[in-house]
DSSP file (Angstrom, degrees, kcal/mol; ACC not computed):
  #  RESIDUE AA STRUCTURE BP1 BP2  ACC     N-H-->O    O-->H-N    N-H-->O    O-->H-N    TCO  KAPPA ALPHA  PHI   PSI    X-CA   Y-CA   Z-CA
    1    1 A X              0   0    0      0, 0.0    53,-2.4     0, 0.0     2,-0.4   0.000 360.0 360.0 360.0 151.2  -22.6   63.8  -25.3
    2    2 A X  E     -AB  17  53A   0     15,-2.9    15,-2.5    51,-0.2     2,-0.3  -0.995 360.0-156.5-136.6 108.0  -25.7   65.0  -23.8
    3    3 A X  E     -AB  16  52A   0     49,-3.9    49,-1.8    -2,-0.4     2,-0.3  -0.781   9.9-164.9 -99.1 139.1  -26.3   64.4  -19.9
    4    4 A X  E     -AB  15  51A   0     11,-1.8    11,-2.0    -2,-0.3     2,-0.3  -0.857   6.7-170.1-134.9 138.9  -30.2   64.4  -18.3
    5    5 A X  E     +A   14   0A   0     45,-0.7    44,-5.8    -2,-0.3     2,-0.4  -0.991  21.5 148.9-149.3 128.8  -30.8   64.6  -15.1
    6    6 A X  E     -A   13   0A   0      7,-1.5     7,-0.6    -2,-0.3    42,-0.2  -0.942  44.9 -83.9-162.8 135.6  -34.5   64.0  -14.0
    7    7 A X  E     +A   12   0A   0     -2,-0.4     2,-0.2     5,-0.2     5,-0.2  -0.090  49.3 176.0 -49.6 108.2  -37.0   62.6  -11.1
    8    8 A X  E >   -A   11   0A   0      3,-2.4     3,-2.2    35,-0.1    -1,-0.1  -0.801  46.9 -87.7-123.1-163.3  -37.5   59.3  -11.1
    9    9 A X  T 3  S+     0   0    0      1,-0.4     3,-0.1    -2,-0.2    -2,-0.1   0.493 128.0  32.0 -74.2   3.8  -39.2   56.5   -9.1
   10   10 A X  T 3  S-     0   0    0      1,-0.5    -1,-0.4     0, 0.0     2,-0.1  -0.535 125.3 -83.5-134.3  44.3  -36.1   56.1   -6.9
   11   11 A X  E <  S+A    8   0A   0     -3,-2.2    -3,-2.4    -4,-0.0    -1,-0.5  -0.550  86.7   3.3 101.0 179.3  -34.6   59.8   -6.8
   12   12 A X  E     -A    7   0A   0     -5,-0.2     2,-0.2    -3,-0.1    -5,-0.2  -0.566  62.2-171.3 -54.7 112.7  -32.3   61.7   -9.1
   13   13 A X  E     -A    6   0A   0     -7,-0.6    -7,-1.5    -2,-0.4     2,-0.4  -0.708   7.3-168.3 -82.7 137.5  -31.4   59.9  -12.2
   14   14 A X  E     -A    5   0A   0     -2,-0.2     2,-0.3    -9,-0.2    -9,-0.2  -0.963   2.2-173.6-147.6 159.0  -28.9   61.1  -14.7
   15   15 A X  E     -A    4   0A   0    -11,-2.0   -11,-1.8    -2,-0.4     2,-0.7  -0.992  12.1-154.7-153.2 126.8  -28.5   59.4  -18.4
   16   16 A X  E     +A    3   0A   0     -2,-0.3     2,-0.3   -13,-0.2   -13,-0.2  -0.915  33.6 155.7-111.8 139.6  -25.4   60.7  -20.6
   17   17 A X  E     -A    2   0A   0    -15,-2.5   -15,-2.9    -2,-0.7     5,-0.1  -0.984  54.0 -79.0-156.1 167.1  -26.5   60.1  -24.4
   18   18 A X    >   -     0   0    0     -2,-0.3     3,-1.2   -17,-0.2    16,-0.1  -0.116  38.8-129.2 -64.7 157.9  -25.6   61.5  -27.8
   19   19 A X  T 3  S+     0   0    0      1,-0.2    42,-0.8     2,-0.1    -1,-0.1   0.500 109.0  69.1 -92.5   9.7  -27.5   64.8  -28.0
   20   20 A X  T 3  S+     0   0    0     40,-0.1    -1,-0.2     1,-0.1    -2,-0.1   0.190  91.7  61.4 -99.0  -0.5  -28.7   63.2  -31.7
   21   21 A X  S <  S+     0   0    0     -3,-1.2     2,-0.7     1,-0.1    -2,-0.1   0.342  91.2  88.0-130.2   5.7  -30.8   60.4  -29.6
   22   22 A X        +     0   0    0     11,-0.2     2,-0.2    -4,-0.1    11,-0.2  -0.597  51.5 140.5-110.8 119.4  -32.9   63.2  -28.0
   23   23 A X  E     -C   32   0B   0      9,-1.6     9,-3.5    -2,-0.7    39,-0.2  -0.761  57.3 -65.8-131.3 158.9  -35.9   64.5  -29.6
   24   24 A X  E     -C   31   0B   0     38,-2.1     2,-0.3     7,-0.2     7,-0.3  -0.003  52.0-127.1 -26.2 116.5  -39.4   65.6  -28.8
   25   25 A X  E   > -C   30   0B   0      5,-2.9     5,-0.6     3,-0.2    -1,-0.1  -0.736  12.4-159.5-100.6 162.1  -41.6   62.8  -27.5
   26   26 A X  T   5S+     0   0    0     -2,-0.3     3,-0.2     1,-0.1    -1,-0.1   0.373  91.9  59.0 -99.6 -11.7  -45.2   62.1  -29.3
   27   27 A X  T   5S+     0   0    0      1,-0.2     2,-0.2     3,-0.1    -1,-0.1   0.828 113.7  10.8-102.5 -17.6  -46.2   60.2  -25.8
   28   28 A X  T   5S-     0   0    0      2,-0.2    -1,-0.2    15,-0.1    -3,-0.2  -0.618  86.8 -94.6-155.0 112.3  -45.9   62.9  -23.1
   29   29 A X  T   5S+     0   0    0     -2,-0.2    16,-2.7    -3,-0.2     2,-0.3   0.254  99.7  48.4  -9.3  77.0  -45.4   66.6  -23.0
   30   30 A X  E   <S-CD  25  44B   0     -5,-0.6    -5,-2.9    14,-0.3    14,-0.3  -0.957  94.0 -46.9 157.9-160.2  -41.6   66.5  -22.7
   31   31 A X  E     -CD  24  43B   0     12,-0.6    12,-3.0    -2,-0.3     2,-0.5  -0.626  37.0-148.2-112.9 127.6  -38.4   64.8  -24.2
   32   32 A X  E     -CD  23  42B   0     -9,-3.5    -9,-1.6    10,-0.3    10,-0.2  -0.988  14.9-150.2-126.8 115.1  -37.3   60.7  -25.1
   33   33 A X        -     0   0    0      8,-1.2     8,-0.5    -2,-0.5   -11,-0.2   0.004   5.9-140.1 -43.0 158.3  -34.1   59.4  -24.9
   34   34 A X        -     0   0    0      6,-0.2     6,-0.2   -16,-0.1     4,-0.1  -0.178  21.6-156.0-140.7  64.7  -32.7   57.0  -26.7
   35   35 A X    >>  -     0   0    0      2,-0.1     3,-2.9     1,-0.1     4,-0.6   0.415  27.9-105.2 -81.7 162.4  -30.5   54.7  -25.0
   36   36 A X  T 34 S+     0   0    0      1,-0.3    -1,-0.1     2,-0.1     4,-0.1   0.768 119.4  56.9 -68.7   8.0  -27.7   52.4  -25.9
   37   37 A X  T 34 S-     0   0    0      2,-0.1    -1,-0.3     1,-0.1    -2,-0.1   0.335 120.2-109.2 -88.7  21.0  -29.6   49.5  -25.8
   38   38 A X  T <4 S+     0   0    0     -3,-2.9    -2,-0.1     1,-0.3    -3,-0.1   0.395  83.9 118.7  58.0  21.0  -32.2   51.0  -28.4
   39   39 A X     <  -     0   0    0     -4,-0.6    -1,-0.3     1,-0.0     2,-0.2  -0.523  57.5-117.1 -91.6-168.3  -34.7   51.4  -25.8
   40   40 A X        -     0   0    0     -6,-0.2     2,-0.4    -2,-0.1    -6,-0.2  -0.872  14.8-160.2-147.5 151.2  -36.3   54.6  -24.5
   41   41 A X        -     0   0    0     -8,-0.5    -8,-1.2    -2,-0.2     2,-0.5  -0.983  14.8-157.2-128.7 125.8  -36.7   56.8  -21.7
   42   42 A X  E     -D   32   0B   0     -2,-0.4     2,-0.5   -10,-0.2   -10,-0.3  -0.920  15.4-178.0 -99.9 108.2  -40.1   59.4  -21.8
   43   43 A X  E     -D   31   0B   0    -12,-3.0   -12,-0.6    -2,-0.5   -18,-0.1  -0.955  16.4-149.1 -98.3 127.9  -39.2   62.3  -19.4
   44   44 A X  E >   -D   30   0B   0     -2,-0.5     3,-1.0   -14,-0.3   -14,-0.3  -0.448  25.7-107.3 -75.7 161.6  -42.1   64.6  -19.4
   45   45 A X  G >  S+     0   0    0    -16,-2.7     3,-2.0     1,-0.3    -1,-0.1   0.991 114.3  65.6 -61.8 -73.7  -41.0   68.6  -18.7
   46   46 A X  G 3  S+     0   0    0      1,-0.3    -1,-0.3   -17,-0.2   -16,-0.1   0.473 111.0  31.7 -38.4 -26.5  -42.2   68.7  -15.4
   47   47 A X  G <  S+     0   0    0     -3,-1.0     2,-0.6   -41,-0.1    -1,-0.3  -0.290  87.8 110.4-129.6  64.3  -39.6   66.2  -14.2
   48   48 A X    <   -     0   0    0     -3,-2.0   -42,-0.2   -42,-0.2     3,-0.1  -0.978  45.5-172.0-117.7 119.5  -36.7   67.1  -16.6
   49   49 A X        -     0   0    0    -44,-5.8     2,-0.2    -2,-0.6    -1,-0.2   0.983  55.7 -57.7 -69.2 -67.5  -33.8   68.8  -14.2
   50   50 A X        -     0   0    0    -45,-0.3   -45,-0.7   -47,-0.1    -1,-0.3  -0.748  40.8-120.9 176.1 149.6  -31.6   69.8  -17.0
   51   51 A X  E     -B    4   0A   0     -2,-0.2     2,-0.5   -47,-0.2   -47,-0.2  -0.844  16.0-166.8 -91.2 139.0  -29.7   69.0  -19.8
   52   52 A X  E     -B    3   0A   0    -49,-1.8   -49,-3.9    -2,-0.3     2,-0.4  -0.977   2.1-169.1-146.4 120.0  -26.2   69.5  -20.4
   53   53 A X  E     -B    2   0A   0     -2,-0.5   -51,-0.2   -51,-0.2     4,-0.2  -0.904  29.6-113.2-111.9 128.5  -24.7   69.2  -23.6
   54   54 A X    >   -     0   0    0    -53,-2.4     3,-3.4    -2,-0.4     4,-0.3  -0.379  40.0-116.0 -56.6 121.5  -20.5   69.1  -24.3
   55   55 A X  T 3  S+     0   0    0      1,-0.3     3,-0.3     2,-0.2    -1,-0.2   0.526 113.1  63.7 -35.4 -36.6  -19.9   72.4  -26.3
   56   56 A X  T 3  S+     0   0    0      1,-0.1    -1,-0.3     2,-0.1    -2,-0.1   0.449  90.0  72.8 -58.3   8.3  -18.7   70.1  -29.7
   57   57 A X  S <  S-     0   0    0     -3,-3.4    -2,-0.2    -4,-0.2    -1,-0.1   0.936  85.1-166.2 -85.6 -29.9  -22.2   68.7  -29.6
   58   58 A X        -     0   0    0     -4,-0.3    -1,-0.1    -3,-0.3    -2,-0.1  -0.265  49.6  -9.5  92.5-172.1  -23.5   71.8  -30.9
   59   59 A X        -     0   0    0     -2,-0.1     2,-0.5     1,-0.1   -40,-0.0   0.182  68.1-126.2 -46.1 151.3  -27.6   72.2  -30.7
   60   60 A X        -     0   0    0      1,-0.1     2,-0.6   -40,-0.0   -40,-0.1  -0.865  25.8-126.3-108.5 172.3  -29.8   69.0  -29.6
   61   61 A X        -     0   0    0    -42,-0.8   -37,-0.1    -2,-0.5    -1,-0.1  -0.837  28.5-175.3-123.6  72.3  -32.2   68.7  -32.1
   62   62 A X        +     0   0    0     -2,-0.6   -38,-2.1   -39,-0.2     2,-0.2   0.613  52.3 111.3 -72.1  -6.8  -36.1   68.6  -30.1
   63   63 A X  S    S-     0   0    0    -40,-0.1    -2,-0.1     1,-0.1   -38,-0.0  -0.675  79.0 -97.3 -95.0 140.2  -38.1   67.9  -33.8
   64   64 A X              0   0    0     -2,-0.2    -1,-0.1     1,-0.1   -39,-0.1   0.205 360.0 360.0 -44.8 151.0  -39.8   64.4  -34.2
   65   65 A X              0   0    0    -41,-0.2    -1,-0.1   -42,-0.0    -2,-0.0   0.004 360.0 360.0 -95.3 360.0  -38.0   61.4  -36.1
């Protein structure tokens, strides 16, 4: 699992997701989730805190799907 933590419209936000459901986004200069309800979260860099991924997850994987 792969935890995000990033500015949103209410504050600090955090989202834990597989580190396989985050990849490059095509809609803003920064990163989309992919949550378990199949919908999506677009974090541009600029309000991306950090990611923290569990040490079996191995690399997250930033190239397009």
């Amino acid at each position: 699992m792969a935890t995000i933590a990033y500015e949103s419209p209410d504050g600090l936000a955090e989202e834990s997701v597989d580190a396989d459901d985050i990849t490059d986004s095509g809609k803003v200069q920064g990163v989309r989730l992919k949550l378990e309800d199949e919908s999506f979260v677009h974090l541009p860099y600029a309000r991306l805190y950090w990611v923290r991924e569990s040490e079996d997850e191995g690399k997250i994987d930033y190239s397009s799907r």
